[in-house]
C-alpha beads as a LAMMPS data file, in Angstrom:
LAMMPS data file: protein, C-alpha beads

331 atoms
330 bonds

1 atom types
1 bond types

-500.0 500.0 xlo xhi
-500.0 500.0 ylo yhi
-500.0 500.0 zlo zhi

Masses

1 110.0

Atoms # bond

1 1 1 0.000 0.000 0.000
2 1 1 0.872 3.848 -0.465
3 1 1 0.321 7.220 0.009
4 1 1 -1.495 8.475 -3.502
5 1 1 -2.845 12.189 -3.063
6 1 1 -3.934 13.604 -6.028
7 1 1 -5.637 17.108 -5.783
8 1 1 -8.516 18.020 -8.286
9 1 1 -9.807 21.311 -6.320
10 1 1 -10.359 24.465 -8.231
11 1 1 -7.966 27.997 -7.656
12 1 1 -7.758 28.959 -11.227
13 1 1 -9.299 32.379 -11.048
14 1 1 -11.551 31.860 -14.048
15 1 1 -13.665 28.995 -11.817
16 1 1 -13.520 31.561 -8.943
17 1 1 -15.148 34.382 -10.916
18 1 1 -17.448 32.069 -12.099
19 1 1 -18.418 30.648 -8.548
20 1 1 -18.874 33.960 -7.127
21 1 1 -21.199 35.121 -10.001
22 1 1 -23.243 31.905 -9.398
23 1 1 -23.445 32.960 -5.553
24 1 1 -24.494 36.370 -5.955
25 1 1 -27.025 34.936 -8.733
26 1 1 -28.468 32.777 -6.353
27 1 1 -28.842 34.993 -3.316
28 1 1 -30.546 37.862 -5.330
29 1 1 -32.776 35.181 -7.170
30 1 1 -33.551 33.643 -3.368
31 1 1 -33.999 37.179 -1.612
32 1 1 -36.405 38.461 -4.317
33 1 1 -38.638 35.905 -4.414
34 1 1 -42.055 35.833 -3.073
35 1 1 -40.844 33.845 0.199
36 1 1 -37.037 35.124 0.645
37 1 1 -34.949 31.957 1.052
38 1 1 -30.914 31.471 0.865
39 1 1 -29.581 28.143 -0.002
40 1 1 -27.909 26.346 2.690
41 1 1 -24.563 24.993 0.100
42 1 1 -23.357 28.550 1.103
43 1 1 -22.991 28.573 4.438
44 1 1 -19.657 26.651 4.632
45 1 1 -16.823 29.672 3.915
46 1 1 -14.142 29.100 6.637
47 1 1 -15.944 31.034 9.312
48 1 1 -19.039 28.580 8.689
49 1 1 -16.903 25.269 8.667
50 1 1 -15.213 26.616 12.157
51 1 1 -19.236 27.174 13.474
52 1 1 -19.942 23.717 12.049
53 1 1 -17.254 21.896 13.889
54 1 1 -18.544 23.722 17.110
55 1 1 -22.294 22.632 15.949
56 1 1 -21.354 19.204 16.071
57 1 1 -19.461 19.637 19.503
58 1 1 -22.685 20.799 21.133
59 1 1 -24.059 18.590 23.799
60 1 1 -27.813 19.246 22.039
61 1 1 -26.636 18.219 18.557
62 1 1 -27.474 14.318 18.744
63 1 1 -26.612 13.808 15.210
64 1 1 -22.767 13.410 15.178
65 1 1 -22.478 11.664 18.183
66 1 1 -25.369 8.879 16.955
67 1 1 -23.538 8.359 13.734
68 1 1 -20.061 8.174 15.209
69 1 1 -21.364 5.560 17.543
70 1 1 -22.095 3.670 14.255
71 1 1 -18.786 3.677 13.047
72 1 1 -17.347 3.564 15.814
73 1 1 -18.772 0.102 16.881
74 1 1 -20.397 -1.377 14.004
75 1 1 -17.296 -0.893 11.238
76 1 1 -17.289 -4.597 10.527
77 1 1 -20.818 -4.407 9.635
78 1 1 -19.832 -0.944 7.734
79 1 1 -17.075 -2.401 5.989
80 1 1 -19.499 -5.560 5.189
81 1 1 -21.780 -3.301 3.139
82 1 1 -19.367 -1.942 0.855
83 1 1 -16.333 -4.872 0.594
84 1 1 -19.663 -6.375 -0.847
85 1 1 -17.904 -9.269 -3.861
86 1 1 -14.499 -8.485 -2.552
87 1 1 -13.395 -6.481 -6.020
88 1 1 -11.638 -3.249 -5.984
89 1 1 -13.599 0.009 -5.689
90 1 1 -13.354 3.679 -5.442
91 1 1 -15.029 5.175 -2.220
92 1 1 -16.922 8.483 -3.014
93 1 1 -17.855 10.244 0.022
94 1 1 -20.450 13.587 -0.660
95 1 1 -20.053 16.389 1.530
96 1 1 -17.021 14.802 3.145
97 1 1 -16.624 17.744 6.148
98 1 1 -13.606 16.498 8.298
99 1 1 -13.984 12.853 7.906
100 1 1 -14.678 12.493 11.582
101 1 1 -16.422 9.779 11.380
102 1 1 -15.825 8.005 8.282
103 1 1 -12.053 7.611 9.000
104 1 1 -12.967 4.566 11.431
105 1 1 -13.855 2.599 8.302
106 1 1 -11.351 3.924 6.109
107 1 1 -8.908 2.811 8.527
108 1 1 -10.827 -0.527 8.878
109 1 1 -10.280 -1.014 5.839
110 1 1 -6.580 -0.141 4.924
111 1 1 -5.914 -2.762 7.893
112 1 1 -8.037 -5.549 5.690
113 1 1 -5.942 -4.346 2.995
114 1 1 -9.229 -3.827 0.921
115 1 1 -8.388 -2.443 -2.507
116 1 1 -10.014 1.072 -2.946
117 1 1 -9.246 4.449 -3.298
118 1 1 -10.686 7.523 -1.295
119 1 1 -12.788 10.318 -3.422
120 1 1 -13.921 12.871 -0.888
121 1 1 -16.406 15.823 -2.306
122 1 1 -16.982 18.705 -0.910
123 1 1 -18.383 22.340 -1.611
124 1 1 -15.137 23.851 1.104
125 1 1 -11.821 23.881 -0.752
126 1 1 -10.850 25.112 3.042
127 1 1 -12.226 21.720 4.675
128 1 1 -10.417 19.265 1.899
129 1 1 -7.104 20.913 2.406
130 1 1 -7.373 20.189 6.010
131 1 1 -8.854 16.734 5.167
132 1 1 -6.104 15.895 3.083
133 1 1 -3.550 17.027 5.108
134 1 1 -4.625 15.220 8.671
135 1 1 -5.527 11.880 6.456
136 1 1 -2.065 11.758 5.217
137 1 1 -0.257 11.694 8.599
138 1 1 -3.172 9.630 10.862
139 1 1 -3.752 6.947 7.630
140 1 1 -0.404 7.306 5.532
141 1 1 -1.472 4.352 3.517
142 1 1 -4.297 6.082 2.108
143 1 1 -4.857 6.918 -1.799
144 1 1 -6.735 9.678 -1.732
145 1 1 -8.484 12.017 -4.397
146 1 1 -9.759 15.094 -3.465
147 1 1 -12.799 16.997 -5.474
148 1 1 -14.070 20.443 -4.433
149 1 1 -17.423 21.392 -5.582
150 1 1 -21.343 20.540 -5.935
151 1 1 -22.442 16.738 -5.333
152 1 1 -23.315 15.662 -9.121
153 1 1 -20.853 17.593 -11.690
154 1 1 -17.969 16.316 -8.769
155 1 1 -19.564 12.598 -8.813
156 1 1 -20.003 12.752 -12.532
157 1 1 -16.089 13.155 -12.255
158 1 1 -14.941 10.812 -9.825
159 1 1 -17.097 8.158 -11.635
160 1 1 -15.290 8.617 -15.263
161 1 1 -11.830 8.242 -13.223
162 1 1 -11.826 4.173 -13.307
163 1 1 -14.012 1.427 -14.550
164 1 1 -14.101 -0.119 -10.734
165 1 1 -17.309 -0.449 -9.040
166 1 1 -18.305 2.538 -7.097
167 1 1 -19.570 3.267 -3.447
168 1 1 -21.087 6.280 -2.207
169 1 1 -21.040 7.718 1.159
170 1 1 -23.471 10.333 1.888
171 1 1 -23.160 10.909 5.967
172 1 1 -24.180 13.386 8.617
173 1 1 -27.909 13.238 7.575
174 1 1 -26.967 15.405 4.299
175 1 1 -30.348 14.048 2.535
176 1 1 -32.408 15.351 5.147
177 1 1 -31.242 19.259 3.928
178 1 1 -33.393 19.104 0.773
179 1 1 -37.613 18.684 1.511
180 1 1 -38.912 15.073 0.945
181 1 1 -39.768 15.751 -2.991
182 1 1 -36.459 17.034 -3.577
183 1 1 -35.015 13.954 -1.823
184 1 1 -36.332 12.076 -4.042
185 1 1 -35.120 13.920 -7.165
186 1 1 -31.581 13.929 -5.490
187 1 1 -32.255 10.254 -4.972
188 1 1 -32.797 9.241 -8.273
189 1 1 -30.331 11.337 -9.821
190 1 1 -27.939 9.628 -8.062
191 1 1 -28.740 6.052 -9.056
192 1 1 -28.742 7.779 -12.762
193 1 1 -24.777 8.384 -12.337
194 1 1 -24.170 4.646 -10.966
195 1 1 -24.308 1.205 -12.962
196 1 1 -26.225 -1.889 -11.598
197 1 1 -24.790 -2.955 -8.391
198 1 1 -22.675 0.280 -7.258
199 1 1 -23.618 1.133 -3.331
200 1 1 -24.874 3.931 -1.381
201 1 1 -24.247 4.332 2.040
202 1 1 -26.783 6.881 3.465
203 1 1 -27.043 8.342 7.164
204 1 1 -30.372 9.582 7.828
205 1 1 -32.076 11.227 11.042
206 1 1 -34.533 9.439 12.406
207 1 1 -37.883 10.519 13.851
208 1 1 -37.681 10.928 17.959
209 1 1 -39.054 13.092 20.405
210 1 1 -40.113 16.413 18.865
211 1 1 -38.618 18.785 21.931
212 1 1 -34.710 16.177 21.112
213 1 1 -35.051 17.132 17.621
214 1 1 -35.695 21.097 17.804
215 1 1 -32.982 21.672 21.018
216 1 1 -30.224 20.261 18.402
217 1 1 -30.981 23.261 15.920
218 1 1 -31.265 25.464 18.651
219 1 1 -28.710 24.574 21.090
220 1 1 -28.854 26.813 24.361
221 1 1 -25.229 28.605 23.132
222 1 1 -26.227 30.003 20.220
223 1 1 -24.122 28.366 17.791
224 1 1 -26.298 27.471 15.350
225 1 1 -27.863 30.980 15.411
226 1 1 -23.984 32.371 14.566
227 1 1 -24.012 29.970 11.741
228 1 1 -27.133 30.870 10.066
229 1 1 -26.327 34.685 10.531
230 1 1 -22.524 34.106 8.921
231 1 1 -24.372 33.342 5.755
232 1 1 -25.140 36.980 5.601
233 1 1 -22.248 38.283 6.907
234 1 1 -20.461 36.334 4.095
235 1 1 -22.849 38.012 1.251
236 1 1 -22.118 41.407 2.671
237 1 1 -17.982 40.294 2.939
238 1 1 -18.268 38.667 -0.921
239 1 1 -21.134 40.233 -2.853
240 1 1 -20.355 43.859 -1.179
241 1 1 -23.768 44.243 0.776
242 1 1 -24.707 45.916 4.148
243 1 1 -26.897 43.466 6.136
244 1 1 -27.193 45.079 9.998
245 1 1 -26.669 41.601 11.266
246 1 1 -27.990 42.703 14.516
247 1 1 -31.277 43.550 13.220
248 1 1 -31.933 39.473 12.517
249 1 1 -32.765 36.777 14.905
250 1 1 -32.462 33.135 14.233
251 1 1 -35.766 31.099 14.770
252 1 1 -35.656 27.255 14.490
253 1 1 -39.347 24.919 13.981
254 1 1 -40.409 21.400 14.103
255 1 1 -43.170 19.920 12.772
256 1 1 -43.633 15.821 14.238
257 1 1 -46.083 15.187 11.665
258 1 1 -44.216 16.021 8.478
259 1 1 -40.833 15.539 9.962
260 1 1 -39.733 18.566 8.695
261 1 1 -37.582 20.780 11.032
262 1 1 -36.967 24.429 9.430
263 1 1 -34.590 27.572 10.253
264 1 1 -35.566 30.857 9.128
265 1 1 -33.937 34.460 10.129
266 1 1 -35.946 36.969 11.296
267 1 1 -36.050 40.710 10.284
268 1 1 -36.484 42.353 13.832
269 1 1 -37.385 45.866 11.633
270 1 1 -38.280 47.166 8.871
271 1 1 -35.325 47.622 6.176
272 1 1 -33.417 48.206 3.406
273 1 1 -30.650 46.063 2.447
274 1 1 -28.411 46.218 -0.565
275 1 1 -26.130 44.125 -2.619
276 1 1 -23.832 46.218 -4.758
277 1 1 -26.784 48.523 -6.290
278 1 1 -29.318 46.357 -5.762
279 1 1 -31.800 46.906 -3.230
280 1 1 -34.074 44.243 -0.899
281 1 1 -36.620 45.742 1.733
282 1 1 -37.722 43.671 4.476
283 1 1 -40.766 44.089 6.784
284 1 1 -41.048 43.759 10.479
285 1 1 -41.148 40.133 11.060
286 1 1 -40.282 38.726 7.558
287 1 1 -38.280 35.963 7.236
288 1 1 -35.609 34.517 5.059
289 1 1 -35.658 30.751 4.993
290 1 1 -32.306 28.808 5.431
291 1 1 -32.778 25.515 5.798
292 1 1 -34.775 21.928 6.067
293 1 1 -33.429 18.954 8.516
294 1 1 -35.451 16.817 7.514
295 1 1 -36.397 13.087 9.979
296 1 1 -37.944 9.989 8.521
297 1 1 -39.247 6.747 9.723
298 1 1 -37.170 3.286 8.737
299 1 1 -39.900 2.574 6.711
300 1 1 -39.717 5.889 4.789
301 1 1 -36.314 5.544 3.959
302 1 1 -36.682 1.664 2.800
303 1 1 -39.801 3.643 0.471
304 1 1 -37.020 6.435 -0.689
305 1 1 -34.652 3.879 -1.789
306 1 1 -37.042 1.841 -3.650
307 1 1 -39.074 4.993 -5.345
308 1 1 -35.616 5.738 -6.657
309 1 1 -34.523 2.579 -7.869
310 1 1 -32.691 1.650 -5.029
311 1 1 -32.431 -2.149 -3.027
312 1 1 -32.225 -1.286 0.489
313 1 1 -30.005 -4.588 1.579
314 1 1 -29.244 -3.622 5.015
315 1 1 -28.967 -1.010 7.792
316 1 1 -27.035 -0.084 11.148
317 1 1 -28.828 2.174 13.860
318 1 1 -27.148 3.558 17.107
319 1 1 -27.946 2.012 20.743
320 1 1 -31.118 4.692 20.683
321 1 1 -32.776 3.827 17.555
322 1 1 -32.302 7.971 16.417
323 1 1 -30.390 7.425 13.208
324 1 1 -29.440 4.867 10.973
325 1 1 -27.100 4.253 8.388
326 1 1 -28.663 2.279 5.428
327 1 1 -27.253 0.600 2.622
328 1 1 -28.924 0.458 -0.904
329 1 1 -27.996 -1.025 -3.616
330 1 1 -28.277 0.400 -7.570
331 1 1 -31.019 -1.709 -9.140

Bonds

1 1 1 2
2 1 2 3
3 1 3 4
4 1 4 5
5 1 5 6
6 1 6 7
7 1 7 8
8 1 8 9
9 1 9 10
10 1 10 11
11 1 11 12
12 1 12 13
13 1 13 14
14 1 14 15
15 1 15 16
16 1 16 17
17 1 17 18
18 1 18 19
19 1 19 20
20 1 20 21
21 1 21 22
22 1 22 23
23 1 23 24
24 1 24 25
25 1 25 26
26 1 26 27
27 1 27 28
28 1 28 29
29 1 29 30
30 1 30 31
31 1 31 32
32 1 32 33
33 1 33 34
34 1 34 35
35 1 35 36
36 1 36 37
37 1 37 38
38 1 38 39
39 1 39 40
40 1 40 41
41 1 41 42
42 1 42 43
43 1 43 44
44 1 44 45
45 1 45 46
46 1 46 47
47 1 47 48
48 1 48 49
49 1 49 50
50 1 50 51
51 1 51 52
52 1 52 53
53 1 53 54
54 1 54 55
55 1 55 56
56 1 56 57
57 1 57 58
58 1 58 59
59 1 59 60
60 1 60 61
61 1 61 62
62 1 62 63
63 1 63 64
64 1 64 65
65 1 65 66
66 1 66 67
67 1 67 68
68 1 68 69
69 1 69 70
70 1 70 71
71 1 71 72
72 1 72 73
73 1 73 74
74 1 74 75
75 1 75 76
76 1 76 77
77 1 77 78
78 1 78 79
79 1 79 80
80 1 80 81
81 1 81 82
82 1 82 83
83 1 83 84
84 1 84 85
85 1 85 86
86 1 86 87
87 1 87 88
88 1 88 89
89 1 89 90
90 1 90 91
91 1 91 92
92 1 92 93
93 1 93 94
94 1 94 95
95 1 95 96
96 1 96 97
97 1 97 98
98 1 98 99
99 1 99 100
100 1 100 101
101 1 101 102
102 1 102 103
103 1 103 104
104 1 104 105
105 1 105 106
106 1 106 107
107 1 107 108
108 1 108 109
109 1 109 110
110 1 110 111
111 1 111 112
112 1 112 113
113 1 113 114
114 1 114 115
115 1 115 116
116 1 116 117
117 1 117 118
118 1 118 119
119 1 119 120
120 1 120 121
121 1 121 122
122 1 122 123
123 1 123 124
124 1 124 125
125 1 125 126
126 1 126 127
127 1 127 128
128 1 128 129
129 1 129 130
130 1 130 131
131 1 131 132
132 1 132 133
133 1 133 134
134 1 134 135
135 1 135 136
136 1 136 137
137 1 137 138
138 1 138 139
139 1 139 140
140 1 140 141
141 1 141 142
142 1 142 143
143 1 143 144
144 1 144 145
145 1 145 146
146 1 146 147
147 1 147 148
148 1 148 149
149 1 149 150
150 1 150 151
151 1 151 152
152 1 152 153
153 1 153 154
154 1 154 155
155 1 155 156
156 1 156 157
157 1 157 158
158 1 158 159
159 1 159 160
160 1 160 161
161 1 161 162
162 1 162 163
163 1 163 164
164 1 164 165
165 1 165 166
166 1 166 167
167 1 167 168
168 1 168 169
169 1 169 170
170 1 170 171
171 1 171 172
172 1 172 173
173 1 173 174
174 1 174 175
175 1 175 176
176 1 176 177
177 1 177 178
178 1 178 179
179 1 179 180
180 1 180 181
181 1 181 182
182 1 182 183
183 1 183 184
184 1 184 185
185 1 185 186
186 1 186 187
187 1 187 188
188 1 188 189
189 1 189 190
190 1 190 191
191 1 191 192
192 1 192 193
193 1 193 194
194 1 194 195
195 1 195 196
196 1 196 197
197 1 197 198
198 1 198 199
199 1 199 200
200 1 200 201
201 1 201 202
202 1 202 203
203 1 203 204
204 1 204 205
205 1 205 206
206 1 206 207
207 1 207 208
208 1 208 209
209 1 209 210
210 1 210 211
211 1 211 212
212 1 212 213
213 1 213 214
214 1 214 215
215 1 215 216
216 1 216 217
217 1 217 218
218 1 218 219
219 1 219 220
220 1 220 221
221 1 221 222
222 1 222 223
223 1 223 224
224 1 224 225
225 1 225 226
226 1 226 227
227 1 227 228
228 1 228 229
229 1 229 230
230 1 230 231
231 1 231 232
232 1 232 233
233 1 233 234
234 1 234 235
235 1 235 236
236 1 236 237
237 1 237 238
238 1 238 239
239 1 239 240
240 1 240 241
241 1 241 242
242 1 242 243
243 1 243 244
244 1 244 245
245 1 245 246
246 1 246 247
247 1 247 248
248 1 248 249
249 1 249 250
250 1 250 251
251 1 251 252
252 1 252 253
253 1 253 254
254 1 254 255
255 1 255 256
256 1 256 257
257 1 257 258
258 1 258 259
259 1 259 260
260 1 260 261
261 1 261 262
262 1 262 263
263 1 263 264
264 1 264 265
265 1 265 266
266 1 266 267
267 1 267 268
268 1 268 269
269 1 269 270
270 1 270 271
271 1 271 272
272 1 272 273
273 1 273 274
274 1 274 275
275 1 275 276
276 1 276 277
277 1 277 278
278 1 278 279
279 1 279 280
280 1 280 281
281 1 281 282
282 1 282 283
283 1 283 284
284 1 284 285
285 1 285 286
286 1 286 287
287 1 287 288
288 1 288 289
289 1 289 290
290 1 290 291
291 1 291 292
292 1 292 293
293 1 293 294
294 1 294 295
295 1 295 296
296 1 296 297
297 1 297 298
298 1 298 299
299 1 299 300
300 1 300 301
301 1 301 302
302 1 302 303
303 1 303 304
304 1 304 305
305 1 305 306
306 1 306 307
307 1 307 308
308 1 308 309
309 1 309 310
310 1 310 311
311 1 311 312
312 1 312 313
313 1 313 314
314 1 314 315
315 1 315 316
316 1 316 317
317 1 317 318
318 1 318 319
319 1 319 320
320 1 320 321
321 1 321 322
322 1 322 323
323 1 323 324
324 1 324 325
325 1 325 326
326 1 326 327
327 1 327 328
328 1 328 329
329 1 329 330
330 1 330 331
């Protein structure tokens, strides 16, 4: 085994430009609509990954700590799912983060001396770099290709690297960010980029106790608040606009019925915001929504996988029964 890091992140100015035009295209497009919404992809600049690593510190935020359990104690069942026929493969993990927790099977595995290579995606050139660089000294055997950018033009990329069967990680509840219909979209568009018998490996949040689920996205520190409100302070940083950050609150709901658990900011007055010389006036009370978390039942994530042309094959839940960790198969 060896040490095989191979960068494919983007610095050339050109992609830069281009990224920050589609950013300010999106936030004008989301803040001028008839319900003002940002998209949650942007919250992860540095300042946002630092808030995020904090996030999943905080004693409320069940999430990490449920999964991590998982691979923590169940990595032979983890490594089961995707060793699958034994034959080489190329690991693909979407929204990567840190690794935290997938690094307990990627180590399980360089011990079996499984044949694969690491592809971790991710929107944060800022979190791969420091990916790449702790992988290197705590799993030195490691091959490792990096890819910095959105889920499917990245995946479209790391599958057209080899012919080997491929095996997607999607962690940290990532499907529950998009609302169940768009889940389902995202679902199927992923078994479009695989071939018959490629794996997923999905975490999602499970439905608990409403009051568990609503203290993690509003932990009693105000971290998640911070992160929600960096989004603007990034816009008025990259898009040169003057959001009084003061003037908005975060506000966090759960609904037990739909699963659906929302954040919104609030506009605590009535304003006048701009973004270069474009102008966006809020009323008293308006909100801008940020983002869906959202929880299913076992049952609705066996119906997810097979409405998008997925064979769920097996699963892995932590000692509480809060999350799980499914594995589907492309059909």
């Amino acid at each position: 085994m060896y040490t095989f890091t191979e960068s494919y992140m983007v610095p050339q100015a050109a992609q830069k430009k281009s990224a920050l035009e589609e950013f300010r295209r999106d936030v004008l497009e989301g803040l001028n609509g008839s319900v003002k919404k940002l998209q949650s992809k942007y919250f992860y600049d540095k300042e946002g990954d630092r808030l995020f690593q904090q996030i999943m510190n905080c004693p409320e935020y069940y999430v990490t700590n449920c999964e991590l359990e998982i691979f923590q104690q169940q990595t032979e069942l983890l490594a089961r799912m995707v060793i699958a026929d034994g034959s080489a493969f190329d690991l693909i993990e979407l929204g990567a983060g840190d690794a935290t927790k997938s690094q307990y099977l990627l180590q399980h595995l360089i011990n079996a001396e499984v044949p694969f290579t690491y592809m971790p995606i991710d929107i944060s050139g800022n979190i791969l770099s420091e990916l790449e660089e702790r992988l290197s000294s705590e799993i030195p055997a490691l091959r490792v290709r990096s890819l910095e950018g959105d889920y499917f033009e990245m995946l479209q990329k790391a599958v057209a690297f080899t012919l080997k069967r491929k095996v997607v990680l999607l962690l940290g509840a990532n499907i529950g960010n998009m609302a169940p219909q768009d889940a389902l979209e995202f679902a199927r568009r992923l078994r479009a980029g695989l071939q018959p018998g490629d794996r997923v490996v999905i975490g999602v949040d499970l439905k608990k106790h409403p009051r568990v689920i609503r203290e993690a996205y509003d932990d009693r520190e105000g971290i998640t608040a911070r992160f929600n409100l960096n989004l603007l302070a990034r816009i008025n940083r990259e898009l040169k606009a003057d959001f009084d950050i003061a003037q908005f609150e975060h506000y966090q709901h759960y609904d037990p019925d739909s699963g659906a658990c929302k954040s919104y900011l609030v506009s605590l007055c009535n304003q006048v915001i701009t973004i270069g010389k474009k102008e966006i006036p809020f009323a008293k009370d308006e909100t801008i929504y940020m983002e869906i978390s959202q929880k299913y039942t076992l049952n609705e994530v066996a119906m997810l996988a097979a409405d998008s042309g997925f064979i769920p094959v097996s699963h892995c839940t932590d000692s509480k029964g809060w999350f799980v960790d499914a594995c589907w198969v492309a059909g």
